[in-house]
N, C-alpha and C positions, 0 to 999 in steps of 0.2 A: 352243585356248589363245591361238594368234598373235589371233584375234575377240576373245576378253574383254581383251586385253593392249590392243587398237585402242579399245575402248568404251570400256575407262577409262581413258588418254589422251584421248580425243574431249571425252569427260566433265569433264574437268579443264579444258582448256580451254576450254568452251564455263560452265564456273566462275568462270575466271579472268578471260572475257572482260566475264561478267556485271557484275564489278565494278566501281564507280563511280570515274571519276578528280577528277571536280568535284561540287559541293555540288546538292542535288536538294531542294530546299525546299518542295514542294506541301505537305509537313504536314510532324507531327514527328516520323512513325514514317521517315518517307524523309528525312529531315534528320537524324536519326542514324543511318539506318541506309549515309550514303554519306558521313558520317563516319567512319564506324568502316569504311567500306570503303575511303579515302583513307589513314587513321592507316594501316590493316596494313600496307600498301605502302611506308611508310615505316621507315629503320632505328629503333633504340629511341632513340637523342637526337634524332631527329627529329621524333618520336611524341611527345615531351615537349615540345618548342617549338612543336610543330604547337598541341599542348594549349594550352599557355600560351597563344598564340594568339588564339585561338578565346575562352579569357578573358579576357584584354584586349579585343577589339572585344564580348564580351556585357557587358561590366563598365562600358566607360568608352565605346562607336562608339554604341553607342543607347540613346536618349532614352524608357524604359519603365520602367515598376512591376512589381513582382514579377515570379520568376523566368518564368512564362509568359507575360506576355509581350516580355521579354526575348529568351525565344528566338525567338518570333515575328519579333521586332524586325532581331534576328540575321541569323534568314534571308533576310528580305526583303533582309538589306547583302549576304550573302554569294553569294545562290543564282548558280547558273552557274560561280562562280570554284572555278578550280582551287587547290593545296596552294600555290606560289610567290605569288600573286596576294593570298590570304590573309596570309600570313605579310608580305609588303610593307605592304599594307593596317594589318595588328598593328602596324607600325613608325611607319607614319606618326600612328595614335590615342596609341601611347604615348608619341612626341617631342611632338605638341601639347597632351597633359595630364602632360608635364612628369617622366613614370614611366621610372624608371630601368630601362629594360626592351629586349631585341634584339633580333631572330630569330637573330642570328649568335651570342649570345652561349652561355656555357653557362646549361643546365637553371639556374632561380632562383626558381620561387617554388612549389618543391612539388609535389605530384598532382593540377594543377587539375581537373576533369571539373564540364563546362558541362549536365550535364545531370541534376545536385543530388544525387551521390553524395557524400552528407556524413557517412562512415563515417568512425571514423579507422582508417589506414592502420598496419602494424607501426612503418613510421617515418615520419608525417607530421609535416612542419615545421609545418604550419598547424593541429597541435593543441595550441597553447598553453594552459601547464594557467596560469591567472589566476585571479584573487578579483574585480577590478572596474578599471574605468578610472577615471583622473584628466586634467582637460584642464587644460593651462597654456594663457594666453593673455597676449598683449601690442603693444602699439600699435604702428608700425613706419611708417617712411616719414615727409617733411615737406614740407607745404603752402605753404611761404616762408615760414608767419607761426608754427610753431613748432608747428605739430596736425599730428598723425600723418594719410596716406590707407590706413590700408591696419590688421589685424590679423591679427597669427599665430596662429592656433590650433594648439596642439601636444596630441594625442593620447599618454598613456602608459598600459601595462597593469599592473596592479601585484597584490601579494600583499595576504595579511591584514595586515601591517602598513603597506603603503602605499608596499612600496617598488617602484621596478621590472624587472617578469619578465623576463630576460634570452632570449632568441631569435635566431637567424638563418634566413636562407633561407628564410622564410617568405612566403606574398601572401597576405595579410590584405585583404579586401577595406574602407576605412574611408569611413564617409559623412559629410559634412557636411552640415548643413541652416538656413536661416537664418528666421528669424520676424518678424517684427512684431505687438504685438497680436491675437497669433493667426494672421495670414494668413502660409501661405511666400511666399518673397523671392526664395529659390537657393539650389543645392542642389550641391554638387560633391564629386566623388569622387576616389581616390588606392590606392594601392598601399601597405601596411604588410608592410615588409621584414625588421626587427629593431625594436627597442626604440629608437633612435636616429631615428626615422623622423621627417624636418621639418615634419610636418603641413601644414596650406594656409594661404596667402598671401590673406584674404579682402579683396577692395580694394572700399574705400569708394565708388567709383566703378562698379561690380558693382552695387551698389544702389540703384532708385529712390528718391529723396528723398518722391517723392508717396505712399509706405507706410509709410514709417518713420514711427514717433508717440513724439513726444517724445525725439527724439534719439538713442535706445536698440533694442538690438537682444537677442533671442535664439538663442540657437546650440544644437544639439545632435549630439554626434558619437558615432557608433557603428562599433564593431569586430568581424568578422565572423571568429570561429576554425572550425575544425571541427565543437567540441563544441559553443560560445554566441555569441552575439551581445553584446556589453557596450555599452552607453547610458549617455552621461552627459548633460548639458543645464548650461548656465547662461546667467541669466538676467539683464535689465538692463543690456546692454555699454552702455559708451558709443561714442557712432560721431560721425565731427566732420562736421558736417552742410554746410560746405562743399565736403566732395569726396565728398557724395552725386552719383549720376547725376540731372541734370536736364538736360529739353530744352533745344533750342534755342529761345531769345526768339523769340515767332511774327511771323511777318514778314506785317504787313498791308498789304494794296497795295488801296489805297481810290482808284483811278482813276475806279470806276464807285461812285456811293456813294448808299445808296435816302434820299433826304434830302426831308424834311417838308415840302411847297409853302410853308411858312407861312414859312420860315426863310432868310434871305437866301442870296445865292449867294454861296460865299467868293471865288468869281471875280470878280466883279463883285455890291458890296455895295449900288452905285447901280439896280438891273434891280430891275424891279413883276415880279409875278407875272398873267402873259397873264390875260385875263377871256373866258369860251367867247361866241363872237358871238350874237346871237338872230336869231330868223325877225321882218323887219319887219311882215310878214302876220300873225305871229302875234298873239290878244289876251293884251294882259299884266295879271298880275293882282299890284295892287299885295303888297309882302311888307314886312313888318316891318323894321325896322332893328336888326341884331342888335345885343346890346348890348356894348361897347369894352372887351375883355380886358381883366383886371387887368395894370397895369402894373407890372415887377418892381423893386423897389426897388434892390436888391442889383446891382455891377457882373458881367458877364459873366466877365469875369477872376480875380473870386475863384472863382465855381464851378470855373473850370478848373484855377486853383490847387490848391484841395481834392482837386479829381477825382485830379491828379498826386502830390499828397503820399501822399492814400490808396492811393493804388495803391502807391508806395512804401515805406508800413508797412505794406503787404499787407493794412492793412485793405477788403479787397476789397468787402465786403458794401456800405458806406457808398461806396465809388467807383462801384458798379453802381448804388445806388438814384439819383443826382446824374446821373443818364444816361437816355435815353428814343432809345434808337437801334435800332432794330432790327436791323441787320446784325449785332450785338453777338447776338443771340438770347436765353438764359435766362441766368439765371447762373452754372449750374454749364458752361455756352460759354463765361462770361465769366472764372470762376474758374480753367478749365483748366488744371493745369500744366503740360499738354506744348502747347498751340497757345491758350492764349489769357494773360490778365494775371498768372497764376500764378505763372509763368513768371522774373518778375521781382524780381529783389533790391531795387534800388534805383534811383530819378530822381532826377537832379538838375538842376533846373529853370535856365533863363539867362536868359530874357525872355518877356514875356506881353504881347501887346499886340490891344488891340478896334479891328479893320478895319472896322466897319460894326455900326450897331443901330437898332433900332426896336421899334414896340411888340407885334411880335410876333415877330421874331428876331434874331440879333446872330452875329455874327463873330470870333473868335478867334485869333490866330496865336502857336505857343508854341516855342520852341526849349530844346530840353531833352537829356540823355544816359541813354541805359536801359541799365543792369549789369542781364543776365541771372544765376542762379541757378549759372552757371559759371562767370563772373569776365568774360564777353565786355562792352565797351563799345559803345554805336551811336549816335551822333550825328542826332537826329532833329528837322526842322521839322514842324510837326503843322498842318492847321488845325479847325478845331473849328465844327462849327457847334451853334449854341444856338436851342433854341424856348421861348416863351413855354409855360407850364404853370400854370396859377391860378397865377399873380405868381410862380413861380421859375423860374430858368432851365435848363434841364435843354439836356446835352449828346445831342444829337442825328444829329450827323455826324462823321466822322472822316478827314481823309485827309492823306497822309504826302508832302510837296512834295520835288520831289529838290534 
């Protein structure tokens, strides 16, 4: 007897010691199975914050689609860490996406389990019994000039007549999702506590301006209960298109600039272009006399003019044809909105003046100011070189004098 009473004791221990104190993520059968060996270990409010937990960094720490891989996602944040480690980690994802959420706090958002037991429970908060969602939305924030940067989307869950379903203590997992012409934009998620819940703060600035089409945006928000998921969408916002996210104006440093032999030097507009020496031994054989480019009627300064206004009403297409530069590359290098002429709102030209010409290149100097697509000013001398092209003059160098 004192033998079986030693064996299972031995046994229990050698049980107890099996069990896992940190997260073991090689798959998903040992990722929860050292879950659920940390949770027992824990008293029962513990077990519940642990949970909560563990839903907050699958919900909002990693950046995945659907629930698998999710938890993949998970694991990879969490493997190794032990219960305290965790639970700090939960605090710090739900102070930076803004969720009203603690480890220290009490139990709050329900029976979460991360690993898609979506039964409802005898008393689960998060089985709100609804008929459909409704989204209020409204502009918010001011740009100096009296246009909102930013809109609130507010999520509500309502009955068959429209009004809405009263709840607490619930975590409702809620998506936003944003569109353009089809393509997503961004995508952010939240915590749905009660029927009061402030929805997201979508800032104008969050958004590339080079996807938005035609000023407007799509949204669609879904609410995630026990029993359904609820989706609504609207369509056509308006979004004020100067507190879109745009780059920074590209900053070109034309120190070294691959420029036409044919085209004077802006440094020196008086310099010939060198002629290769010949062999005096050698016999030469007379050559043609090529025949005298067309001479450009047109002064140099207007092209440059154009070049600048164009690019200023972003009529890009017409600024890129009036140019023959190569460092410039194709046009959609030249149209770029994050590093090339995209880029820019508005020039405003100060003085244009021709350093040097002849009849096969000419010389430019422009002093102008470029409003980038964020409101930044840059005060720029430019000089410009120009080549002869059958009689028009085409911009063919560019470089920025300090």
């Amino acid at each position: 007897m004192k033998k079986f009473s030693f064996l299972l004791i031995l046994s229990l221990l050698l049980f107890t010691a099996c069990k896992k104190d940190h997260v073991d993520a090689t798959n998903t059968k040992t990722l929860q199975s050292s879950i659920n060996d940390m949770t027992s270990s824990l008293p029962t409010i513990k077990q519940i914050k642990f949970n909560e937990a563990l839903y907050i960094l699958k919900t909002f720490g990693v950046d995945a689609d659907g629930d698998i891989n999710e938890l993949k996602a998970l694991g990879q944040l969490i493997n190794g860490k032990k219960v305290p480690e965790i639970l700090a980690l939960a605090d710090e994802v739900a102070q930076k996406n803004g969720i009203e959420w603690a480890s220290t706090a009490p139990p709050s958002l329900g029976e979460m389990n991360i690993f898609g037991d979506d039964q409802a429970k005898e008393s689960d908060p998060n089985d709100v019994r609804a008929s459909s969602l409704s989204i209020i939305t409204r502009p918010t924030g001011d740009d100096g000039a009296g246009a909102p940067t930013a809109l609130q989307i507010v999520p509500r869950l309502v009955d068959n007549a429209g009004n809405p379903v009263a709840f607490t203590g619930a975590g409702l997992e809620a998506t936003l999702e944003v569109f353009s012409n089809g393509e997503k934009l961004a995508t952010a998620k939240n915590l749905m506590q009660d029927n009061n819940f402030k929805g997201f703060n979508l800032k104008f600035s969050s958004i590339p301006a080079a996807k938005v089409i035609d000023n407007k945006i799509d949204i669609t928000v879904s609410v995630k209960t026990t029993a359904k998921t609820f989706k609504m969408s609207k369509i056509g916002l308006d979004v004020n298109p100067s507190a879109l996210k745009v780059p920074e104006a590209p900053k070109v440093d034309s120190t070294a600039v691959n420029q036409d032999p044919a085209v004077i030097d802006p440094n020196n507009p008086g310099a010939t272009t060198p002629t290769t020496p010949t062999d005096p031994n050698a016999t030469t054989t007379p050559t043609p006399t090529p025949a005298a480019p067309k001479q450009p009627t047109a002064d140099p300064r207007t092209t440059v003019n154009s070049f600048l206004n164009n690019v200023s009403s972003q009529n890009l297409k017409a600024a890129y044809n009036s140019s023959n530069n190569p460092s410039w590359g194709s046009y959609e290098s030249f149209s770029n909105p994050n590093s090339g002429f995209g880029a820019v709102k508005n020039v405003s030209v100060k003085n244009i003046t021709t350093t040097g010409s002849n009849a096969n290149g000419a010389s430019v100097n422009a002093t102008y100011d470029v409003t980038d697509k964020s409101g930044k000013t840059t005060s720029l001398k430019v000089t410009f070189g120009l080549k002869n092209v059958n009689g028009d003059w085409k911009i063919s160098s560019y470089k920025i004098n300090p």
